[in-house]
N, CA, C and O atoms as a GROMACS GRO file, in nm:
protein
  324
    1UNK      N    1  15.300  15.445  -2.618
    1UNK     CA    2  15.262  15.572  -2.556
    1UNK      C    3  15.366  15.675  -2.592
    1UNK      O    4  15.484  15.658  -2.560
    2UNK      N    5  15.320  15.793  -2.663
    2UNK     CA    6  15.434  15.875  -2.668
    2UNK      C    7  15.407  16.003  -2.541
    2UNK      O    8  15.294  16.036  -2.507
    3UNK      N    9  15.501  16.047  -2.496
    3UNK     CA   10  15.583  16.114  -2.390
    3UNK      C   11  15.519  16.243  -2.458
    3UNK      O   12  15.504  16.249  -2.580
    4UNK      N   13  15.473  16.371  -2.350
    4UNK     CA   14  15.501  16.544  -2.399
    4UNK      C   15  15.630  16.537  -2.395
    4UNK      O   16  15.699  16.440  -2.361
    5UNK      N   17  15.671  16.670  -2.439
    5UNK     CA   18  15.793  16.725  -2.475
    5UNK      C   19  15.843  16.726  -2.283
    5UNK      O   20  15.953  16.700  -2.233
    6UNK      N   21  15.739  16.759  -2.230
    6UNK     CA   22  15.747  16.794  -2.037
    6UNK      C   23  15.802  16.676  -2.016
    6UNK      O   24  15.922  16.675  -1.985
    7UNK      N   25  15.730  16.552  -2.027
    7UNK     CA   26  15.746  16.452  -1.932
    7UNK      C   27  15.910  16.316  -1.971
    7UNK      O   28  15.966  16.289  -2.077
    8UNK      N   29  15.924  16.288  -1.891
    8UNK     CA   30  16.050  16.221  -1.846
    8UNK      C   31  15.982  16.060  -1.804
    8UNK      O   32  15.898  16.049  -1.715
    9UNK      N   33  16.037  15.936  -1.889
    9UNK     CA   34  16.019  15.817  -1.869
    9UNK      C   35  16.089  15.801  -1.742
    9UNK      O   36  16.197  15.857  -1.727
   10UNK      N   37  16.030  15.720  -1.637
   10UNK     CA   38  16.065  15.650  -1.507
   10UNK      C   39  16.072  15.536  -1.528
   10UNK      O   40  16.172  15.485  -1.476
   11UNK      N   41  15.983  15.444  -1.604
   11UNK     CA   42  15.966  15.289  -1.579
   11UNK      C   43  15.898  15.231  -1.614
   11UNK      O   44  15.785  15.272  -1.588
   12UNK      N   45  15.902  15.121  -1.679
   12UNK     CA   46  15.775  15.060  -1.730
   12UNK      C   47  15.706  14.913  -1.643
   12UNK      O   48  15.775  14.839  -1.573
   13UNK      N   49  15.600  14.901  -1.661
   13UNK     CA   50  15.550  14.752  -1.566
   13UNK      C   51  15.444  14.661  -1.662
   13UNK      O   52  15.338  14.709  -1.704
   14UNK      N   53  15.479  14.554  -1.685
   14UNK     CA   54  15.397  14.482  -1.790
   14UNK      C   55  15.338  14.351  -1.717
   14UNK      O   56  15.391  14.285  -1.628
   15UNK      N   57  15.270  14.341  -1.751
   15UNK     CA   58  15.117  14.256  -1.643
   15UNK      C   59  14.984  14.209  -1.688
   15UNK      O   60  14.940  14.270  -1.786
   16UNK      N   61  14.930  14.140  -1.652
   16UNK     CA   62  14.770  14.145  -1.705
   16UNK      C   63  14.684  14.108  -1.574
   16UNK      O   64  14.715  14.039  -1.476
   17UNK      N   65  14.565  14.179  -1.606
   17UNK     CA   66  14.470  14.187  -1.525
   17UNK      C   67  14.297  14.215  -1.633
   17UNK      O   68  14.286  14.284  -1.734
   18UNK      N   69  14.219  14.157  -1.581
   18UNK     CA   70  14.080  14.155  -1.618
   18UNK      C   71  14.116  14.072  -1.770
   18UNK      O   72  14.080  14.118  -1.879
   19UNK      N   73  14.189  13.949  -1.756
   19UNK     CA   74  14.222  13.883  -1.890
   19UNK      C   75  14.294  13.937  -1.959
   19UNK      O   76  14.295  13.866  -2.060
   20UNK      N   77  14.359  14.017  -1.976
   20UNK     CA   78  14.432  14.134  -2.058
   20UNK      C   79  14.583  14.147  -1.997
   20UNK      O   80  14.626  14.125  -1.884
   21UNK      N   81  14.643  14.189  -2.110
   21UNK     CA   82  14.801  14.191  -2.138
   21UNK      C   83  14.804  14.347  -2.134
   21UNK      O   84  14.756  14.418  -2.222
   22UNK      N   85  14.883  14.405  -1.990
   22UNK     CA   86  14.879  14.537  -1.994
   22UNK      C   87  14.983  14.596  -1.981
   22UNK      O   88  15.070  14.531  -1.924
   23UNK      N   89  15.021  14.738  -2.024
   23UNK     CA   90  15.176  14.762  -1.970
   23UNK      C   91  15.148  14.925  -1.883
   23UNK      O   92  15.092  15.018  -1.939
   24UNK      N   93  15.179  14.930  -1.798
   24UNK     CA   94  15.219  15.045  -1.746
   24UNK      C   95  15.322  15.134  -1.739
   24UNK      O   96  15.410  15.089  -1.666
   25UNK      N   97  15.343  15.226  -1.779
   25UNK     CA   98  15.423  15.327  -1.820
   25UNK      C   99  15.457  15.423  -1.680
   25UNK      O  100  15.353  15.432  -1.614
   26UNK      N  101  15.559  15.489  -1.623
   26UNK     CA  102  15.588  15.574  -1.507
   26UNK      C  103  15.637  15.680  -1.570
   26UNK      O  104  15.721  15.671  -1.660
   27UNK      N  105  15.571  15.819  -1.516
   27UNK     CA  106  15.674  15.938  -1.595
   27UNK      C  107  15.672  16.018  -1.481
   27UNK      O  108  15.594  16.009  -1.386
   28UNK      N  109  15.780  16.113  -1.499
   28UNK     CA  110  15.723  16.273  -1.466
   28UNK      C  111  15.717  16.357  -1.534
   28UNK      O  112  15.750  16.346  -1.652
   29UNK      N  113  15.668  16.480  -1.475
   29UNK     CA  114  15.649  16.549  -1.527
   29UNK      C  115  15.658  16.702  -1.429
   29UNK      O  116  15.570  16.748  -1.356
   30UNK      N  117  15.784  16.754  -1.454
   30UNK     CA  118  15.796  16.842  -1.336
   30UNK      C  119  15.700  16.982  -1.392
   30UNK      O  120  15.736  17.081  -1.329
   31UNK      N  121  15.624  17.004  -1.460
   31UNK     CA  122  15.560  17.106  -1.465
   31UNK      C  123  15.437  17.106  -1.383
   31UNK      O  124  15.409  17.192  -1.300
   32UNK      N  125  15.352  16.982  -1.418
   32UNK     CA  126  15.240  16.980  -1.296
   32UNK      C  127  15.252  16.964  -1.156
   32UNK      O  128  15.360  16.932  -1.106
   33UNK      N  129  15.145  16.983  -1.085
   33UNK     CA  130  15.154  16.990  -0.917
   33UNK      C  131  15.149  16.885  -0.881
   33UNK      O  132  15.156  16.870  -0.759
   34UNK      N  133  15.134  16.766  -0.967
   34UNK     CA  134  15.163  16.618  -0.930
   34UNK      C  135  15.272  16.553  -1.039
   34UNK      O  136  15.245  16.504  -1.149
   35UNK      N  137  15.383  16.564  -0.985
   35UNK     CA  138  15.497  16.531  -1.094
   35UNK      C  139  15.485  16.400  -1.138
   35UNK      O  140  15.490  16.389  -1.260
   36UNK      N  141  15.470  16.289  -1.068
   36UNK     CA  142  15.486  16.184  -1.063
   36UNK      C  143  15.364  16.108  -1.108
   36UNK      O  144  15.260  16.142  -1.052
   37UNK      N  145  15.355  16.009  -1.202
   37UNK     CA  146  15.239  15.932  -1.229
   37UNK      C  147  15.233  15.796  -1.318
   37UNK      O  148  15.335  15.754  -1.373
   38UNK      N  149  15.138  15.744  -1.327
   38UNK     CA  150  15.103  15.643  -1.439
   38UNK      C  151  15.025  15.612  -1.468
   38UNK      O  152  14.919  15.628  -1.407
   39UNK      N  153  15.040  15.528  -1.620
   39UNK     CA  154  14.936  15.522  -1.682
   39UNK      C  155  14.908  15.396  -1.752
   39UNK      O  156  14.995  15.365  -1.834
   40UNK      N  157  14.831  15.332  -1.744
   40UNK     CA  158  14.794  15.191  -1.825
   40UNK      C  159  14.720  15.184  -1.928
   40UNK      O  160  14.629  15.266  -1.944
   41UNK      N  161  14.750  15.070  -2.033
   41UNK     CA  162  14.709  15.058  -2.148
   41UNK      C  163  14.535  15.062  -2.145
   41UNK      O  164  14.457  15.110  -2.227
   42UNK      N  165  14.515  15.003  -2.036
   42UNK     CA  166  14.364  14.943  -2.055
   42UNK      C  167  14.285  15.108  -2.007
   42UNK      O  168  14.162  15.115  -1.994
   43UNK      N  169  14.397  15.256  -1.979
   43UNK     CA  170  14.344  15.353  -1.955
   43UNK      C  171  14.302  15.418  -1.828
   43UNK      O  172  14.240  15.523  -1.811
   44UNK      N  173  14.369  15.297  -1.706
   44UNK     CA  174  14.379  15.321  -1.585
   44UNK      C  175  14.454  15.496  -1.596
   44UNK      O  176  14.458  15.539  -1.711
   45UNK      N  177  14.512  15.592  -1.484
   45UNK     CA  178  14.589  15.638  -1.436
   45UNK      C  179  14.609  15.716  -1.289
   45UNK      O  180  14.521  15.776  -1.228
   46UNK      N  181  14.714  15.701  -1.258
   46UNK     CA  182  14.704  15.803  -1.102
   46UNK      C  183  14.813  15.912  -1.126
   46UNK      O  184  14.894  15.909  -1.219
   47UNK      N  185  14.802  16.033  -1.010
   47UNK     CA  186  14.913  16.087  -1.031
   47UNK      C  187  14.952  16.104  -0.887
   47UNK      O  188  14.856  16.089  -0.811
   48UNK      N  189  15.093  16.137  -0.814
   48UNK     CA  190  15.110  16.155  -0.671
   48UNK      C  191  15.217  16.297  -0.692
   48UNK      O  192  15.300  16.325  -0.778
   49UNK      N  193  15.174  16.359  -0.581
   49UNK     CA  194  15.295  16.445  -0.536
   49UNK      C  195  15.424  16.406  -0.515
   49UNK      O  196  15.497  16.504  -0.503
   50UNK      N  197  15.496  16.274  -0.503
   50UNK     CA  198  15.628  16.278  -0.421
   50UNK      C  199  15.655  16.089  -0.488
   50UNK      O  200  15.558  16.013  -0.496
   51UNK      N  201  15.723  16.068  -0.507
   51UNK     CA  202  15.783  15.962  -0.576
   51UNK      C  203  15.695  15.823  -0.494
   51UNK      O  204  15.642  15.717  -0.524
   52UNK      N  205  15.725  15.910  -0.370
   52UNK     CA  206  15.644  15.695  -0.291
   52UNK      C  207  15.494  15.712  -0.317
   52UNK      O  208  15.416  15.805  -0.337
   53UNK      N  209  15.489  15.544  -0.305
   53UNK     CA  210  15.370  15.500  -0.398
   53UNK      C  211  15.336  15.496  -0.547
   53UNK      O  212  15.228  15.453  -0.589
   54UNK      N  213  15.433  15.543  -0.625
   54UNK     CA  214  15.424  15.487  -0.767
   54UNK      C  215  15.441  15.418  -0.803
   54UNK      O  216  15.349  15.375  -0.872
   55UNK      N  217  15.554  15.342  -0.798
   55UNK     CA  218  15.652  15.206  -0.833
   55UNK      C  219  15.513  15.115  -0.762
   55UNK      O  220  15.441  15.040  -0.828
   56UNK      N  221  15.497  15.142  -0.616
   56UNK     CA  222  15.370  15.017  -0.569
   56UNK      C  223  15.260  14.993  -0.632
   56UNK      O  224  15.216  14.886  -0.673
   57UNK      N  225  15.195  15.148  -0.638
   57UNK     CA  226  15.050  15.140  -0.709
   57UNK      C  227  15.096  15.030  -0.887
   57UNK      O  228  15.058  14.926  -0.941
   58UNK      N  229  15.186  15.129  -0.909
   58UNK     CA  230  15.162  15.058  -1.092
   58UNK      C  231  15.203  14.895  -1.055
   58UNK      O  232  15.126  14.816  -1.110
   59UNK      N  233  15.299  14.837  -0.980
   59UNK     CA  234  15.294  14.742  -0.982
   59UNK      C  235  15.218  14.652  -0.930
   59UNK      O  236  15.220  14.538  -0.977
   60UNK      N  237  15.142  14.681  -0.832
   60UNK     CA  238  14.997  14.598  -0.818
   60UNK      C  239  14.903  14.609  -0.888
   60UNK      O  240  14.809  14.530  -0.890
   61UNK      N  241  14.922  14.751  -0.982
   61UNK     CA  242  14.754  14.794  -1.062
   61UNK      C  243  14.803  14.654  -1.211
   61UNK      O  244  14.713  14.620  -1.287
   62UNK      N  245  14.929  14.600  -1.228
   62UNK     CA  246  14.968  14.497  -1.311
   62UNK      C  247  14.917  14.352  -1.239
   62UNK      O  248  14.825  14.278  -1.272
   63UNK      N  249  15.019  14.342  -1.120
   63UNK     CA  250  15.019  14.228  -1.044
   63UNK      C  251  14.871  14.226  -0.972
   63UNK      O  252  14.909  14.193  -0.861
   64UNK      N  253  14.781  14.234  -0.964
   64UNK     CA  254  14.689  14.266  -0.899
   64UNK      C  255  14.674  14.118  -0.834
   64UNK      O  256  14.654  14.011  -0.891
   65UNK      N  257  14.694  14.155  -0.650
   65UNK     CA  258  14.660  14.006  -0.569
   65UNK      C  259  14.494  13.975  -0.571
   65UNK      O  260  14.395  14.038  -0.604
   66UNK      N  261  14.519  13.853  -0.522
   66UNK     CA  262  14.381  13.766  -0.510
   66UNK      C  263  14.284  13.854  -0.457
   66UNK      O  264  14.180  13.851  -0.523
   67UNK      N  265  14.280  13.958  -0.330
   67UNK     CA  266  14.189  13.962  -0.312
   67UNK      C  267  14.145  14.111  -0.364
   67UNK      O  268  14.041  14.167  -0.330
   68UNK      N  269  14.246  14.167  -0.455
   68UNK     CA  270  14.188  14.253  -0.553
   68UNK      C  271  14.131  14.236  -0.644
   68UNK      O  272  14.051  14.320  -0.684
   69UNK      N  273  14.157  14.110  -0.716
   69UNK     CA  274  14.047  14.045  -0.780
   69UNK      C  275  13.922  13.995  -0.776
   69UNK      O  276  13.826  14.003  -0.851
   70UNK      N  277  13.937  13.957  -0.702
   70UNK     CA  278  13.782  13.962  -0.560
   70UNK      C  279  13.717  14.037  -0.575
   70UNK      O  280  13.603  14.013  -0.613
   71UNK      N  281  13.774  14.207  -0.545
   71UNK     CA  282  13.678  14.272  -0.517
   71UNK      C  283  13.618  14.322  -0.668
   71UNK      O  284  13.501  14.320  -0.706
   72UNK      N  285  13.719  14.359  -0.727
   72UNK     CA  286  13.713  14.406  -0.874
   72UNK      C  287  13.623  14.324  -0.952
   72UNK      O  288  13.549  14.389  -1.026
   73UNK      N  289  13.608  14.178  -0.956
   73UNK     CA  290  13.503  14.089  -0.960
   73UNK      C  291  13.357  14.113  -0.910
   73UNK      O  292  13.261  14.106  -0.986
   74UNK      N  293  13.348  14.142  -0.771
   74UNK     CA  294  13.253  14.155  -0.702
   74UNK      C  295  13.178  14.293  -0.748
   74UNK      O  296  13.061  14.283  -0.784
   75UNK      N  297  13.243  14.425  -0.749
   75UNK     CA  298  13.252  14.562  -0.802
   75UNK      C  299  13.141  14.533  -0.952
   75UNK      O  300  13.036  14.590  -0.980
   76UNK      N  301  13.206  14.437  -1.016
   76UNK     CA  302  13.143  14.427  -1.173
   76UNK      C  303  13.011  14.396  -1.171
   76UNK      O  304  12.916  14.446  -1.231
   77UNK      N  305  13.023  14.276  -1.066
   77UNK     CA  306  12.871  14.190  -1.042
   77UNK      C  307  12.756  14.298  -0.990
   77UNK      O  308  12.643  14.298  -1.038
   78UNK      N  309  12.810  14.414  -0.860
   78UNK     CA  310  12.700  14.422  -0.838
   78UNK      C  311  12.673  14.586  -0.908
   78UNK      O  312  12.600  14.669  -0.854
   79UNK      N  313  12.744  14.608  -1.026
   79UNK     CA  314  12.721  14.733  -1.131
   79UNK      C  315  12.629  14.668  -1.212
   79UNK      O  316  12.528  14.730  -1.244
   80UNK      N  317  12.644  14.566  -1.247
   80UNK     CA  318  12.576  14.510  -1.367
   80UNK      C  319  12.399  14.455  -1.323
   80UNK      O  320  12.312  14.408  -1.396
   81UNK      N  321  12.397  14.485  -1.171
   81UNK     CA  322  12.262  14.429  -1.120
   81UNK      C  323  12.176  14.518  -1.108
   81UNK      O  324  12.064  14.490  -1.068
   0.00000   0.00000   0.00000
């Protein structure tokens, strides 16, 4: 992933989810009204106003627990019906 000239590396998070080997990237970016954000390979992203909840979101949107898988599972099944 390359960086704008704006944004500033925070952190990276590497993980897989939906079978897949993913990495998540943390930046800011103090020009927008949401400085703070991330972004995943598979094309996920969020952005927040204020630092908390980034580090969590990207690291569960990697680590994703059992019963997010669940649902994300369940989510697929009943799109596809």
């Amino acid at each position: 992933m390359k960086l704008e000239t704006n944004e500033f590396w925070v952190g990276t998070y590497h993980g897989r989810h939906d079978s897949r080997t993913v990495t998540v990237t943390v930046t800011r970016d103090d020009s927008c009204p949401k400085p703070f954000a991330w972004t995943c390979t598979c094309g996920a992203s969020r952005s927040f106003p204020t630092e908390d909840g980034v580090d969590r979101t990207a690291w569960r949107h990697t680590h994703p627990t059992l019963f997010d898988q669940l649902r994300h599972k369940a989510a697929r099944l009943l799109r596809s019906s």
